[in-house]
C-alpha positions as CSV (number, residue, x, y, z in Angstrom):
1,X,-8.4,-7.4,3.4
2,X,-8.2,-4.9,0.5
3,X,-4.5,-3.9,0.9
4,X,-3.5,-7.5,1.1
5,X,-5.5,-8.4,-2.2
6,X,-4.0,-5.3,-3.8
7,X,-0.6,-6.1,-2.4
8,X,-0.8,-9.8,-3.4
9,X,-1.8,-8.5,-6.9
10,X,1.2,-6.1,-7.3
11,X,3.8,-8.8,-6.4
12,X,1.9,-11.0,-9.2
13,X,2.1,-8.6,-11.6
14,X,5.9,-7.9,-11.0
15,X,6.5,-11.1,-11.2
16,X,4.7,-12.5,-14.4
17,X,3.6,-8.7,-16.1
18,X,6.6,-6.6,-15.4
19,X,5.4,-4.4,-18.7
20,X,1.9,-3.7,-17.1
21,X,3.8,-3.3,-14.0
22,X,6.3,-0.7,-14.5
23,X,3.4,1.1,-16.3
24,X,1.2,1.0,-13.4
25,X,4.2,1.8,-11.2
26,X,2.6,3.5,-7.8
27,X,-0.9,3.6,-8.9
28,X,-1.7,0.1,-7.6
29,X,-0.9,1.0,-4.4
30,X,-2.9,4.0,-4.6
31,X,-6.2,1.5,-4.5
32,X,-5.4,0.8,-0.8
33,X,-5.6,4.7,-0.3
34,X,-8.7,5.3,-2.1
35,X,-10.5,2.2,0.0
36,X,-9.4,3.8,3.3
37,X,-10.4,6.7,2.3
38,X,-14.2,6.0,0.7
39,X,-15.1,3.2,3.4
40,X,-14.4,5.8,6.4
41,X,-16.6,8.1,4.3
42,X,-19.2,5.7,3.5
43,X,-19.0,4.3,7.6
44,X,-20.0,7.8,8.6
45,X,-22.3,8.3,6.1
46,X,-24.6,5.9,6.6
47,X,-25.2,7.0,10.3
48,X,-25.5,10.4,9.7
49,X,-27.8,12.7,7.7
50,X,-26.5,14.0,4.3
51,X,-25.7,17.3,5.1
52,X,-23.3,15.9,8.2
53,X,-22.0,13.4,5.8
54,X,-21.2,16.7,3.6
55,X,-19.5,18.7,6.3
56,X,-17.2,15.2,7.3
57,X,-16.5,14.9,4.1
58,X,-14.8,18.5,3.4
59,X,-13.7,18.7,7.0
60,X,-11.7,15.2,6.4
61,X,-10.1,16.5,2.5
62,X,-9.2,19.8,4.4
63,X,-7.7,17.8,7.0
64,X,-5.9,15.5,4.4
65,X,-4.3,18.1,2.8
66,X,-3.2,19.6,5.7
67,X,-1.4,16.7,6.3
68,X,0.6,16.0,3.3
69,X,1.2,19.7,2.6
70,X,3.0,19.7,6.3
71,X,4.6,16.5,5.4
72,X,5.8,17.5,2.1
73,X,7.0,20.7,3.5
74,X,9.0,19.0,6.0
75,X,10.4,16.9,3.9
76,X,11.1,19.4,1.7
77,X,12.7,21.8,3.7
78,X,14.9,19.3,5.3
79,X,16.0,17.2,2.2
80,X,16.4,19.9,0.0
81,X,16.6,22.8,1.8
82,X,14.2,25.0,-0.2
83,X,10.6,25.7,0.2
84,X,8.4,26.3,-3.1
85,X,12.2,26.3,-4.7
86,X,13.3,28.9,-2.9
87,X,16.4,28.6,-0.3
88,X,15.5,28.6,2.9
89,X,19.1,28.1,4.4
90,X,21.1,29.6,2.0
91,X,22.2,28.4,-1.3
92,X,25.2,26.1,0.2
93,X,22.7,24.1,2.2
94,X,21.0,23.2,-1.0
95,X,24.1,22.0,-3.3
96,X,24.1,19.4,-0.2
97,X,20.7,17.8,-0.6
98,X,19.9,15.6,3.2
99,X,18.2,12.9,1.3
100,X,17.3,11.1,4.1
101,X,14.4,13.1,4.1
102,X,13.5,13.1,0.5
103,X,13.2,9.0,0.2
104,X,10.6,7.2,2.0
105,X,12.1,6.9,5.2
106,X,12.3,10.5,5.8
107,X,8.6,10.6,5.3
108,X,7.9,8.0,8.1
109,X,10.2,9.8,10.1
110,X,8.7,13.3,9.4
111,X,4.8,11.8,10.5
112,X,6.6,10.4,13.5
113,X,8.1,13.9,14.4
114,X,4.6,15.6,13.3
115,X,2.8,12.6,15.4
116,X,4.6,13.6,18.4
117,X,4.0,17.0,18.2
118,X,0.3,16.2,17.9
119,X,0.4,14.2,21.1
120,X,2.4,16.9,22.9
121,X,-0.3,19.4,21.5
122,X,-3.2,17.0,23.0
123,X,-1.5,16.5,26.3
124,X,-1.4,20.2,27.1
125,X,-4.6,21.0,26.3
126,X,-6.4,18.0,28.6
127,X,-3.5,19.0,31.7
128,X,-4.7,22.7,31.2
C-alpha cells in the first residue's frame, strides 16, 4: 500500500514538479525502504519483550549490511574490476569497465546469483 502511494506520488511529481523532482531524485523511493524496514521492526516488536526487540533489531542492521556490502562488492568487482579501488584483475581489466554490473540490472542479477547460493547453502545443510 505504501510503495504504490509513494510510487503514484513520484510519477506526480515528475510529471507536474519536475524541479522538486530532480531535487529529490532517489530519496522518494527511499520511503518504501524505510517502511519495510520499521514495520518488520515494529511487527516483531510488539510481540516480543524489549530487550528481544533490541537483539532483532541489531541482528537485522548487521544482516542488512551484510547484504549490500556483498552486493556492492559484487558488483564492484565485476563492473569495475577493483575492490576498495584497487585492481583486482590487473589494471587492463579495469580500462574495460563490464557495466552490466554497475547499472541496475547487474544488481538484480548479482542478488539472484547471491540468492542461489543461499539456497544451495540451505539445501546442504537440511540433506546433511
Amino acid at each position: 500500500v505504501i510503495s504504490t502511494f509513494v510510487t503514484v506520488i513520484d510519477y506526480f511529481m515528475h510529471a507536474y514538479i519536475p524541479v522538486l523532482y530532480k531535487n529529490l531524485d532517489v530519496f522518494v523511493p527511499l520511503i518504501v525502504v524505510n517502511c519495510i524496514i520499521l514495520g518488520r521492526a515494529e511487527g516483531f516488536a510488539s510481540k516480543h519483550n524489549p530487550w528481544e526487540a533490541i537483539l532483532d533489531g541489531i541482528g537485522s542492521g548487521l544482516g542488512f549490511i551484510l547484504a549490500i556490502f556483498l552486493i556492492g562488492s559484487f558488483r564492484e568487482i565485476l563492473g569495475s574490476g577493483t575492490f576498495f579501488g584497487f585492481p583486482v584483475f590487473g589494471h587492463a581489466f579495469t580500462k574495460i569497465p563490464v557495466l552490466f554490473f554497475v547499472l541496475p540490472p547487474g544488481g538484480f542479477l548479482v542478488i539472484a546469483f547471491l540468492m542461489v547460493l543461499m539456497n544451495m547453502y540451505k539445501q546442504r545443510r537440511e540433506h546433511a
